[in-house]
C-alpha positions as CSV (number, residue, x, y, z in Angstrom):
1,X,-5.8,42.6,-167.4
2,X,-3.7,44.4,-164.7
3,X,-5.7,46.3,-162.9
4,X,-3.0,47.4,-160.5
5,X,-3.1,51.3,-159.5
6,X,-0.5,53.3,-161.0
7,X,1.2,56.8,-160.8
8,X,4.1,59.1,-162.2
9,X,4.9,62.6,-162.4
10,X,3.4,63.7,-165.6
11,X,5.4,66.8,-166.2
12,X,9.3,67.5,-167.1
13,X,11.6,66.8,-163.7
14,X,12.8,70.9,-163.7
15,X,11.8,73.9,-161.4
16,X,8.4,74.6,-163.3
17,X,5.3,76.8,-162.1
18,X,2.8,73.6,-162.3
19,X,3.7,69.9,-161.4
20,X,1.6,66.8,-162.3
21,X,1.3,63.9,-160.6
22,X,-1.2,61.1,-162.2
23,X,-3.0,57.9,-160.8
24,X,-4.8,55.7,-162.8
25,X,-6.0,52.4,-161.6
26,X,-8.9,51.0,-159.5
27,X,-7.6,51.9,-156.3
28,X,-7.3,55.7,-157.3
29,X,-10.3,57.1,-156.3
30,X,-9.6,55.3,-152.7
31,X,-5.6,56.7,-152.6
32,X,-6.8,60.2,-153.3
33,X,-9.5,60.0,-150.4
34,X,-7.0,59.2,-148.0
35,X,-4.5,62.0,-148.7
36,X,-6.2,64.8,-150.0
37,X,-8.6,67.5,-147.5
38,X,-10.5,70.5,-149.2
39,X,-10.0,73.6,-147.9
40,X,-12.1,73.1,-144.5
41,X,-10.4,70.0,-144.0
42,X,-13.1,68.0,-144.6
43,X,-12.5,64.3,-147.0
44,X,-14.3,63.8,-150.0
45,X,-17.3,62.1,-149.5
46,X,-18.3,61.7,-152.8
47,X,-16.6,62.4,-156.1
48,X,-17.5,63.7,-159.1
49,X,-15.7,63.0,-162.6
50,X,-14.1,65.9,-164.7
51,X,-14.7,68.5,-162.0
52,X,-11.6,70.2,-160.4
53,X,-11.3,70.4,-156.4
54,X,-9.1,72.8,-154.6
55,X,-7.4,72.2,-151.4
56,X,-4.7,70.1,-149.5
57,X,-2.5,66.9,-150.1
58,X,-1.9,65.1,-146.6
59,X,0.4,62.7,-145.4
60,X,-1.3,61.6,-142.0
61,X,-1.6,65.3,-140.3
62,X,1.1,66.8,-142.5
63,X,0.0,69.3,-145.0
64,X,2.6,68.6,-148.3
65,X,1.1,71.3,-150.4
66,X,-1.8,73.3,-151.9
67,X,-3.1,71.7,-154.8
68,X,-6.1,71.2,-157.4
69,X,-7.4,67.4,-158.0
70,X,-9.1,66.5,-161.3
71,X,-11.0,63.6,-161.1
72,X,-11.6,61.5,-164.2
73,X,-14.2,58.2,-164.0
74,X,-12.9,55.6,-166.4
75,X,-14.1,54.8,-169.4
76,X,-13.6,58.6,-170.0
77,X,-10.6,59.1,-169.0
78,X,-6.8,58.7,-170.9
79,X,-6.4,55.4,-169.5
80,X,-10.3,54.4,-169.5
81,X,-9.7,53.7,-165.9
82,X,-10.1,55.8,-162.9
83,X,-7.5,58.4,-163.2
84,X,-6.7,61.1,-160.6
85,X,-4.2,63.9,-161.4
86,X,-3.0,66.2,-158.5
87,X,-1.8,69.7,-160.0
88,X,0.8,70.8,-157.2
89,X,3.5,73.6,-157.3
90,X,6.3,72.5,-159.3
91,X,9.8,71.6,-158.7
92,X,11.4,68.3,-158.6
93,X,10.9,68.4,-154.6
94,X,7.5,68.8,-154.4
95,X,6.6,66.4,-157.0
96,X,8.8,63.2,-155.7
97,X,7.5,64.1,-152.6
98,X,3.1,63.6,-153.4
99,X,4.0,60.9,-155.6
100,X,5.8,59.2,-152.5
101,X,2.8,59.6,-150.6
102,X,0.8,58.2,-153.2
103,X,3.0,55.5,-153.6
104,X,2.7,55.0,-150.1
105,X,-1.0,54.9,-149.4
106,X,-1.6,52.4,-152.4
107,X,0.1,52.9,-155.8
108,X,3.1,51.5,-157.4
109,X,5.4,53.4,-159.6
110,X,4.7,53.3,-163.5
111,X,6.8,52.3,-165.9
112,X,7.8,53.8,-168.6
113,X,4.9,54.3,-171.3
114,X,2.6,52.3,-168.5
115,X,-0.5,55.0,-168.9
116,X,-0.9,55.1,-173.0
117,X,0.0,51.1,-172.8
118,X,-3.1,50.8,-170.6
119,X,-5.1,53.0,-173.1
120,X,-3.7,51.0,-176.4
121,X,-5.0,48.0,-173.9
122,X,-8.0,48.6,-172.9
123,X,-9.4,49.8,-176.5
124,X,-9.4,53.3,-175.8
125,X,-6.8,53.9,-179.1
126,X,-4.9,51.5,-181.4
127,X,-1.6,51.4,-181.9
128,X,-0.8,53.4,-184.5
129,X,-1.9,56.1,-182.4
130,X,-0.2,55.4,-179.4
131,X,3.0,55.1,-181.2
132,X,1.4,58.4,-182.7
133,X,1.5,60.1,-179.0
134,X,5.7,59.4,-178.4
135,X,6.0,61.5,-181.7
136,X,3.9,63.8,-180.7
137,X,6.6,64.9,-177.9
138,X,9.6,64.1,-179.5
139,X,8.6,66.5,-182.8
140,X,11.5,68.6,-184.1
141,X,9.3,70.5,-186.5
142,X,5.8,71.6,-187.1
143,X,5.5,69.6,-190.4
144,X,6.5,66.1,-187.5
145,X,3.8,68.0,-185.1
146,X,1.5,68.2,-187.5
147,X,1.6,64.7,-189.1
148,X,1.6,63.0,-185.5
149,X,-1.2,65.2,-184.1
150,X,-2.9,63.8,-187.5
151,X,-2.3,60.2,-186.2
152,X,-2.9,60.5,-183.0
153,X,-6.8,61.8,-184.1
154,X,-6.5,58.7,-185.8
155,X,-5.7,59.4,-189.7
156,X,-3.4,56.4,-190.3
157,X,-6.3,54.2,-188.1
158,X,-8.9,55.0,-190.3
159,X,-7.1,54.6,-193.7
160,X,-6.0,51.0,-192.5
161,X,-9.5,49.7,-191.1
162,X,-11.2,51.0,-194.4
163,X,-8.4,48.5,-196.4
164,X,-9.2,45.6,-193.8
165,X,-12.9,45.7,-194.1
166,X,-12.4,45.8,-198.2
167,X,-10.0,42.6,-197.9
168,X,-12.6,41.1,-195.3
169,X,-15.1,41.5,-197.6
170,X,-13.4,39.3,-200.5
171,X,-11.8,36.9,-197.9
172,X,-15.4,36.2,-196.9
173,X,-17.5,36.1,-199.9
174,X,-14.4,33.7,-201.1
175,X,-14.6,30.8,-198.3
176,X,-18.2,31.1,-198.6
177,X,-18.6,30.0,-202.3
178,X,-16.4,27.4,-201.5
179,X,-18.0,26.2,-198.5
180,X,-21.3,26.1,-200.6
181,X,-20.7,26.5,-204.1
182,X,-24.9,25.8,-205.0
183,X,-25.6,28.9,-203.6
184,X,-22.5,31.4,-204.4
185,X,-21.1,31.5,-207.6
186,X,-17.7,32.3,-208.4
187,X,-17.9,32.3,-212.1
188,X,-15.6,36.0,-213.3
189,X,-15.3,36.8,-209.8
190,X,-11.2,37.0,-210.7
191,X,-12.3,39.4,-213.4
192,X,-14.4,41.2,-210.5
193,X,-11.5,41.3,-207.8
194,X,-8.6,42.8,-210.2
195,X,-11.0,45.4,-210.4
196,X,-10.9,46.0,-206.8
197,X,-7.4,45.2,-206.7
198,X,-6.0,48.0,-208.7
199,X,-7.5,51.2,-206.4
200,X,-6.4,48.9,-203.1
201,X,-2.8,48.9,-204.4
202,X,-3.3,52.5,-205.3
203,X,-3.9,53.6,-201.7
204,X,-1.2,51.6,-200.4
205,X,1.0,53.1,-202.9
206,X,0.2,56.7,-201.9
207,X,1.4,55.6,-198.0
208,X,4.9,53.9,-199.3
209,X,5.6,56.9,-201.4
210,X,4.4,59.1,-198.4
211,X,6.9,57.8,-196.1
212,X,9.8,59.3,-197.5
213,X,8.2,62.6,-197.0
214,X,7.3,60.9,-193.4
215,X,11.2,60.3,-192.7
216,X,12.2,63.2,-193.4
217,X,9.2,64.7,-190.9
218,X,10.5,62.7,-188.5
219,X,14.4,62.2,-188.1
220,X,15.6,65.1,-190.4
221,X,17.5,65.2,-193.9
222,X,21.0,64.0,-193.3
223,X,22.6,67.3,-195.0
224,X,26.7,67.5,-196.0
225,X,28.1,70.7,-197.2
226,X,30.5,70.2,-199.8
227,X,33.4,71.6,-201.5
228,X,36.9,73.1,-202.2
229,X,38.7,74.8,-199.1
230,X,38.0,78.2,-198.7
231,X,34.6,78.2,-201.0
232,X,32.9,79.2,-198.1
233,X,31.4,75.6,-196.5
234,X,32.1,76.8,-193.0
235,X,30.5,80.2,-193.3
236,X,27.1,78.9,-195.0
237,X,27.0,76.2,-191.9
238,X,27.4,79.5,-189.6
239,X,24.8,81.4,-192.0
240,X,22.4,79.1,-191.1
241,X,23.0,78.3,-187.5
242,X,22.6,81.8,-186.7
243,X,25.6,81.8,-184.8
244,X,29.5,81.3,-185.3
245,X,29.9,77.5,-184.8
246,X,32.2,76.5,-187.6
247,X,36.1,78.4,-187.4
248,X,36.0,80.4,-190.6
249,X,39.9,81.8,-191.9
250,X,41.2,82.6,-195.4
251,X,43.6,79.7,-194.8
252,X,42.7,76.7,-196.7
253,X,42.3,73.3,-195.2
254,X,41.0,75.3,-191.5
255,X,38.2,72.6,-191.2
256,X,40.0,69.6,-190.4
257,X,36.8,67.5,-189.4
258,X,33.3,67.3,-189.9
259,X,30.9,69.1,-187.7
260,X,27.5,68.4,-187.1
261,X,24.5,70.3,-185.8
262,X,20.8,70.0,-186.0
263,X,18.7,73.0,-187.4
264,X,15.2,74.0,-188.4
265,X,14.9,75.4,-192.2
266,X,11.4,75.9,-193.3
267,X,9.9,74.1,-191.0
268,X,12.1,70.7,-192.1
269,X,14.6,69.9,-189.7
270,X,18.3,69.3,-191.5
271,X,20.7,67.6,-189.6
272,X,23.8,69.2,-191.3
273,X,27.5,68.7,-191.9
274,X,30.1,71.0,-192.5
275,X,33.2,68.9,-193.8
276,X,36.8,69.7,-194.7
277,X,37.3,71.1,-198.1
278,X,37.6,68.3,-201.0
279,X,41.1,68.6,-202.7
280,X,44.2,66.4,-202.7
281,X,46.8,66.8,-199.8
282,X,50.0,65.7,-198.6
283,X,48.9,67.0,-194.9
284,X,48.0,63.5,-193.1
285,X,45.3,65.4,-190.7
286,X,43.6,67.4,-193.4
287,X,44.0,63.7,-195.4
288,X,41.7,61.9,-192.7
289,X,39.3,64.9,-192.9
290,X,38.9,64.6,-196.5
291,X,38.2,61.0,-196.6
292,X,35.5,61.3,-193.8
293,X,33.8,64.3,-195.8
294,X,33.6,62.0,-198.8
295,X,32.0,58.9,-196.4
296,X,29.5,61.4,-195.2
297,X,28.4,62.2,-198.6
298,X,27.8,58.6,-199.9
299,X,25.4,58.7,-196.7
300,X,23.6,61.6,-197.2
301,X,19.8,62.7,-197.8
302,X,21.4,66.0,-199.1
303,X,24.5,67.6,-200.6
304,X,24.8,71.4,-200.5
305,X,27.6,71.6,-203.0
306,X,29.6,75.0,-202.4
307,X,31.5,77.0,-205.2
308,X,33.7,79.7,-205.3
309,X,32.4,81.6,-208.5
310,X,35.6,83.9,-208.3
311,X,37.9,81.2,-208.9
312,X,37.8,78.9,-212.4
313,X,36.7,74.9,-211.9
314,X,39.5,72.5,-211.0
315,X,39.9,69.0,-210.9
316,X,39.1,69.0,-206.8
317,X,35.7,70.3,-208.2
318,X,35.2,67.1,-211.5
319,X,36.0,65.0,-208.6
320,X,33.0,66.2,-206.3
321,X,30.6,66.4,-209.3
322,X,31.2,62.5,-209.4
323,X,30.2,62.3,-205.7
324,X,26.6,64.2,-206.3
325,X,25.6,62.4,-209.8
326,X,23.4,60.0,-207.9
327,X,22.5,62.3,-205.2
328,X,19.7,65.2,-204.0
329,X,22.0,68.3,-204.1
330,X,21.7,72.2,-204.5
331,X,24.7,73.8,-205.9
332,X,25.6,77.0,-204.8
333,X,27.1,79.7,-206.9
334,X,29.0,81.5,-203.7
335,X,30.8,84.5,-203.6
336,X,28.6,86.5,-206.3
337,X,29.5,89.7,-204.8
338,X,33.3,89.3,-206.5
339,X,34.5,89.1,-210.7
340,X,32.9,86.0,-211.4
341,X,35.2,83.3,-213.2
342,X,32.6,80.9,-213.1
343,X,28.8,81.4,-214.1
344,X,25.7,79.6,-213.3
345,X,25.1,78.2,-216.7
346,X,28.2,76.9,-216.9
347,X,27.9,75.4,-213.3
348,X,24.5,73.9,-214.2
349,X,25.6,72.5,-217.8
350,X,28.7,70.7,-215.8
351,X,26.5,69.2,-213.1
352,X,23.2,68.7,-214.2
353,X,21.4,70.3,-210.6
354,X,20.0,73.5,-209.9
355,X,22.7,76.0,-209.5
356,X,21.7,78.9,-206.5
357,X,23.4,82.0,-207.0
358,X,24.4,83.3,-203.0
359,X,26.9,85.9,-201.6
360,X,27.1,83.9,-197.8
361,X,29.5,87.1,-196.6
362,X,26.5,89.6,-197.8
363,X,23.4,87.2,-196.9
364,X,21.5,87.0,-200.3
365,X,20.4,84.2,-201.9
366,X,20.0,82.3,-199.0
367,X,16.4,82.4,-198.7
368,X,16.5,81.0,-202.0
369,X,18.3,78.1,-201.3
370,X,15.7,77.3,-198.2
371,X,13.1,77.4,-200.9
372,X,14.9,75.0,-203.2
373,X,15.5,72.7,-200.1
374,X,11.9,72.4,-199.0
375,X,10.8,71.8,-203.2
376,X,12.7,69.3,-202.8
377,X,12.0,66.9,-200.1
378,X,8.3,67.4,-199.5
379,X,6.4,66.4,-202.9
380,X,4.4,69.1,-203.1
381,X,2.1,71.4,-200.4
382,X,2.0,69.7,-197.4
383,X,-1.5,69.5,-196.0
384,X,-2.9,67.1,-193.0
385,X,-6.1,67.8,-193.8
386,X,-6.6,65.0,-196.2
387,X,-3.3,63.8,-196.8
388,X,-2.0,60.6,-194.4
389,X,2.0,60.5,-194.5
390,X,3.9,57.1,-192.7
391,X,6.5,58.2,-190.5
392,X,7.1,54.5,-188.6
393,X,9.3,52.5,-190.1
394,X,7.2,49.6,-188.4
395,X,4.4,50.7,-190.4
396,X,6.0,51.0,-193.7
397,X,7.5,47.2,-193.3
398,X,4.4,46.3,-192.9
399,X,2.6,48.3,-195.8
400,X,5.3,46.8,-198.3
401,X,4.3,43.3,-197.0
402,X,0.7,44.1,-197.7
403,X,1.5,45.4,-201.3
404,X,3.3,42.4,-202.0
405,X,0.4,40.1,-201.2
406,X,-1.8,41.9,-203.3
407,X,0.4,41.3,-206.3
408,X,0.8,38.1,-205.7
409,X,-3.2,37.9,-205.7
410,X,-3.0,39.6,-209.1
411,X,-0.6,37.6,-210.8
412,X,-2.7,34.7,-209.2
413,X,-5.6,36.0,-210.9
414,X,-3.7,36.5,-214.0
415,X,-2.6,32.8,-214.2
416,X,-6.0,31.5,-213.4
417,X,-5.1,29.8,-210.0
418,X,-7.8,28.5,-208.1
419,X,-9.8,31.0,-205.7
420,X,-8.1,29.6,-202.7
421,X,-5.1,31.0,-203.6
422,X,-6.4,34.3,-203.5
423,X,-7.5,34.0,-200.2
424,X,-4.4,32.9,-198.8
425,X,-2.8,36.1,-200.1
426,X,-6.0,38.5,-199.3
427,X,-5.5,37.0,-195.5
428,X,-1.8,37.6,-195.6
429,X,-2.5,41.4,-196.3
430,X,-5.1,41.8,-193.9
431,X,-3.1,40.3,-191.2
432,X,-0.3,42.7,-192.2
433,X,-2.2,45.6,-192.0
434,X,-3.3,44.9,-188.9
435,X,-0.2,44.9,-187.1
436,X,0.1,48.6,-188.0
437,X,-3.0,49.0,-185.6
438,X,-1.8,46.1,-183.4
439,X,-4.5,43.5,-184.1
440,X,-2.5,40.0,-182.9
441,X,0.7,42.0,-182.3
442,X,2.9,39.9,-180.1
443,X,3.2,41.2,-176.4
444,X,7.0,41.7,-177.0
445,X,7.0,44.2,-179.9
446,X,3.8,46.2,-177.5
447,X,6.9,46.3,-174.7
448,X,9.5,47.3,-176.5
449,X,6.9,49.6,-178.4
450,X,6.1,51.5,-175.0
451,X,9.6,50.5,-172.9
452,X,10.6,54.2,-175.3
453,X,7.7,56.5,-173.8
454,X,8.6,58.7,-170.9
455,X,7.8,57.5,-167.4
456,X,4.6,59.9,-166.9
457,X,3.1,58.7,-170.3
């Protein structure tokens, strides 16, 4: 184990009202005798862990700032080591500058991810929750918040462990019977395992088919806005923005290209695209736009399909109903507040999805159509309270390897194979679902794994 003493500046690099400087490490205790005075000048003589002292960080007989120092005796600390951290005035200044003393009287800089690597390390949490703590700060939405301050307490941990101690179990009372057969019978024990087979598989199941829910948590619902020029694409996009992003004329064919921005919609995050109205042209430009609107759709989580109710169906509009057969898609009944030519039974007989009536100029219906959206993508009420939804893709290989090997136990139960080939599987998942916790992970994936954190983390 490295037991080298680390620190980084814990907080953003910006003009702030509090900066955070941490240390973790055997020497820390030492570094932050040498540097830091209380108020009368005096060194600490002895220290006491979790209490807060005020006074003065020192570089020799230079006074760098007025601080508070929070002392934290390993095991109980975020690290489980000896961890200082110095709360100083913020400001980028300040902070380099106590971190270069501390550098100076002992430390080395962190790397990137170094601190929750030493806590994954040294036992404190597995790895499922420090993966659990990177999501935690790069959360775009309170639903990703809420699932990765649910991991991070350990809700994915303690799912996984309960499956490995079931599979232990088995794997164990297995090599026993065969290492002495006198003793342990295993006369119907296949009958007895498919029993326990069936909820296992259950509960891995429920994860894979949470993880789609846990993607879309997570990165966002890739979302194109479809339709014929001038059905009102560009203004929905600005509807929802709050703000005029998109160019919006009554000449067809304005949007040339596709425009992207990111948004919050019911607490899901939609990373959405406006594209250039579907229809045939002879204008090369407009041409390009076209083709690029249709290769965003075959990509898309969404489709948010956009028609002008005052105008009747057209072959421009049979040709985007082929595009959204296959696909997640709201249809929007736009411009409601004109002479209708088309209504939304007809629209919902010609493409099989839910047609929303909206009026995007006036602003109804929209609220509707945020409803639809979130009925859609999260199966469901979303609750963290007992619920556990994957949102690593690492973690969902590694679930579908584990389901696998308890099929191919079943099917070796169902052919009558010899109990050793049970075990073979049985091990196979329980090794598999370890790696989601980081039992025998290999020190390259645990690099790269952290190499992704933020320096002060």
């Amino acid at each position: 184990m490295n037991t080298e003493t680390i620190a980084a500046i814990a907080t953003a690099m910006s003009s702030s009202g509090i900066g955070i400087v941490r240390i973790s490490g055997d020497e820390a205790f030492d570094i932050i005798k040498k540097i830091f005075r209380k108020k009368n000048k005096k060194t600490l003589e002895t220290i006491e862990s979790h209490v807060v002292h005020y006074g003065f960080i020192y570089d020799g007989e230079e006074e760098i700032d007025e601080v508070l120092v929070i002392f934290m005796k390993g095991p109980h600390s975020y690290t489980a080591e000896d961890t200082v951290e110095i709360d100083c005035h913020g400001g980028v200044l300040m902070m380099k500058r106590i971190l270069e003393t501390v550098i100076k009287y002992g430390a080395r800089p962190a790397e990137p991810g170094e601190f929750t690597k030493r806590a994954f390390l040294n036992g404190r949490i597995d790895l499922s929750q420090a993966e659990a703590v990177i999501d935690v700060i790069n959360a775009k939405n309170q639903y990703a918040l809420k699932s990765s301050v649910s991991q991070l307490s350990g809700s994915v941990s303690r799912i996984i462990k309960e499956l490995r101690e079931e599979i232990l179990y088995e794997i164990a009372y297995i090599e026993s019977a065969l290492d002495d057969p006198e003793h342990i019978s295993l006369d119907g024990y296949g009958e007895e395992l498919y029993k326990k087979l069936i909820p296992m598989e259950k509960r891995v199941e429920r994860l894979l088919e949470s993880s789609d829910d846990g993607r879309v948590m997570t990165e966002g619902v890739k979302t194109v806005i479809l339709g014929k020029p001038n059905a009102g694409k560009s203004s929905l996009m600005n509807v929802l923005l709050g703000e005029e992003r998109a160019i919006v004329t009554d000449i067809a064919g304005t949007t040339r290209d596709v425009l992207e921005e990111h948004i919050r919609l019911k607490g899901i995050s939609l990373n959405i695209i406006d594209t250039a109205g579907i229809r045939d042209t002879e204008d090369i430009v407009e041409r390009i736009g076209v083709d690029r609107a249709r290769s965003a759709a075959d990509e898309a989580d969404l489709i948010i399909y956009v028609v002008d109710s005052s105008t009747p169906l057209d072959e421009n509009d049979r040709q985007i109903m082929e595009m959204i057969q296959d696909k997640k898609c709201v249809v929007l009944l736009n411009k409601t507040d004109l002479e209708q030519a088309v209504s939304k039974e007809d629209l919902e007989r010609e493409t099989g999805k839910k047609v929303v009536p909206v009026s995007i100029k006036e602003g109804t219906g929209i609220e509707d159509l945020e409803k639809e959206i979130q009925a859609m993508f999260y199966h469901g009420e979303i609750n963290f309270n007992d619920e556990v939804y994957i949102t690593n893709v690492r973690h969902k290989a590694a679930l579908e390897e584990t389901e696998k090997s308890l099929k191919m136990v079943e099917q070796s139960i169902e052919d009558q194979m010899p109990e050793d080939f049970y075990s073979i599987d049985l091990m196979n998942a329980y090794e598999q679902l370890g790696l989601i916790i980081g039992e025998a992970v290999e020190d390259d994936l645990v690099n790269e794994i952290f190499s992704k954190f933020c320096m002060g983390k």
